[in-house]
C-alpha positions as CSV (number, residue, x, y, z in Angstrom):
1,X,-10.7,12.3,-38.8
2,X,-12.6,14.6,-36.2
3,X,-16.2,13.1,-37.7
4,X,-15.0,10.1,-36.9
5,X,-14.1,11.2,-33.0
6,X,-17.5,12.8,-33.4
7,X,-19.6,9.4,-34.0
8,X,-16.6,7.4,-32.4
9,X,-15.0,9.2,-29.2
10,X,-11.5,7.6,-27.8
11,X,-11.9,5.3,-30.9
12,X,-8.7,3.8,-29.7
13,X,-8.6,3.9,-25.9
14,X,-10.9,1.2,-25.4
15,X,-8.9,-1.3,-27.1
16,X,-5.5,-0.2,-25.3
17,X,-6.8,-0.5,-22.2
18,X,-7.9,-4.2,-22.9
19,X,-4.5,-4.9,-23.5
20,X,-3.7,-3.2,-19.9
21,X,-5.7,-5.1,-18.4
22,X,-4.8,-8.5,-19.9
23,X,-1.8,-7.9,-19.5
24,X,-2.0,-6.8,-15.9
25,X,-3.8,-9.8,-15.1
26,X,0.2,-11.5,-15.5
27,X,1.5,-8.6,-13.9
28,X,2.8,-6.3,-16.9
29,X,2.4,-2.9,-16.8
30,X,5.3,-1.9,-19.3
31,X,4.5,0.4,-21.9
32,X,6.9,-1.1,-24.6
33,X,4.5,-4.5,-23.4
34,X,1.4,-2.6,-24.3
35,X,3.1,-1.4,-27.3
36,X,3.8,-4.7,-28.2
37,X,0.9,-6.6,-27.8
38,X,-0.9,-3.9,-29.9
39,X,1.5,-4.9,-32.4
40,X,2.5,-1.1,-32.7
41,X,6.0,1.1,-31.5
42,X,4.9,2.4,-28.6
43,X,5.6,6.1,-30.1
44,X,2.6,5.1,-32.5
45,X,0.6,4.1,-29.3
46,X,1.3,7.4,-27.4
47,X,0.6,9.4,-30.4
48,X,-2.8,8.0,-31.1
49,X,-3.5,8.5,-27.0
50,X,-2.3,12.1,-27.5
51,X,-4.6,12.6,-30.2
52,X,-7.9,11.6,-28.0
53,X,-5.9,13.6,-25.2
54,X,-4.8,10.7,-22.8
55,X,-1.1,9.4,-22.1
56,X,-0.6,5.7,-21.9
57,X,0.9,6.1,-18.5
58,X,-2.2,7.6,-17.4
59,X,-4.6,4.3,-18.9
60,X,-1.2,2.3,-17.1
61,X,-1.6,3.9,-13.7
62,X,-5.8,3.7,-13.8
63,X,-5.8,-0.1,-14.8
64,X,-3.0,-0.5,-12.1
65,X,-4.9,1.3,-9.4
66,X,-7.9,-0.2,-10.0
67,X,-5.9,-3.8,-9.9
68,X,-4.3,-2.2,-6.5
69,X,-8.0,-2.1,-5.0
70,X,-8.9,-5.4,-6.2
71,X,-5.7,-6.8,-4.8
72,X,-6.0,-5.0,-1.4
73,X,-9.1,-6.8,-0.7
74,X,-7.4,-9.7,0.3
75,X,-6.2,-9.7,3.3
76,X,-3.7,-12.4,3.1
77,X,-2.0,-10.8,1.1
78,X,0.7,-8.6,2.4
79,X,1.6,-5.3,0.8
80,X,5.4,-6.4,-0.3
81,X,3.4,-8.9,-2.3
82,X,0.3,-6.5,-3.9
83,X,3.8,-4.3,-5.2
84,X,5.5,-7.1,-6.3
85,X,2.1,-8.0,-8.8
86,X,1.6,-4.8,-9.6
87,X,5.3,-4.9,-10.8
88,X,6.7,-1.6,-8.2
89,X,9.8,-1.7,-6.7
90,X,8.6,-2.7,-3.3
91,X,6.4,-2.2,-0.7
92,X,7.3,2.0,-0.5
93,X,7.0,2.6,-4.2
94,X,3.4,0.9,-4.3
95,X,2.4,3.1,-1.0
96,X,3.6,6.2,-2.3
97,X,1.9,5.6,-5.7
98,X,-1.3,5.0,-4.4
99,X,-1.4,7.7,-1.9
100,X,-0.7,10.0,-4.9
101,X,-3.6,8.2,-6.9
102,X,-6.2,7.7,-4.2
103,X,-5.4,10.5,-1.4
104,X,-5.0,7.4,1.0
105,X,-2.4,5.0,1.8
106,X,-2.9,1.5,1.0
107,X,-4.0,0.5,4.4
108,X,-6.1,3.3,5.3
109,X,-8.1,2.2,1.9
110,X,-8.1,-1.7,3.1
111,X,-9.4,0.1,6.3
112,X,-12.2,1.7,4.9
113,X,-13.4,-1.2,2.5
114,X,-13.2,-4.1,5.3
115,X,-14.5,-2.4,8.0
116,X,-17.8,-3.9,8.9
């Protein structure tokens, strides 16, 4: 097992988080979703993860954030509606979430990446 990570590092990662990101893409972020798509419990996903020293929720909240910046972008879209995609509670939970993630709010980042 380790000379495999050796010639093979996060042998596993790279195929979980193509199955993030598809499934973000319809706005599913849910681990048991992941879990299931993979066609594995999700205790055998997060042990595999754990293994290469990365949590799912960790690959979750990277694929999301990224999605977030994509999303914030467009400026027609309002932030109620980037939360609701990203599948948060509302507008507050997706702020506070990518503060935390990014060290800037939401429209300080669409500040920063619009201005001209």
């Amino acid at each position: 097992h380790e000379a495999m990570e050796a010639v093979h590092p996060n042998w596993c990662t790279a195929p979980i988080r193509s199955v993030i990101v598809a499934n973000a893409a319809i706005g599913e972020f849910r681990p048991k979703a992941v879990a299931r798509t993979l066609g594995m419990s999700l205790r055998a996903v997060q042990r595999r993860l754990a293994d290469e020293g990365v949590t799912l929720r960790e690959l979750i909240d990277g694929v999301r954030m990224a999605h977030a910046k994509g999303l914030l972008g467009d400026d027609s879209l309002s932030l109620d509606e980037i939360a609701e995609r990203l599948g948060y509670s509302g507008a507050r939970a997706f702020r506070r979430a990518f503060q935390r993630n990014e060290g800037l709010t939401p429209a300080q980042f669409r500040d920063v990446n619009t201005a001209s």
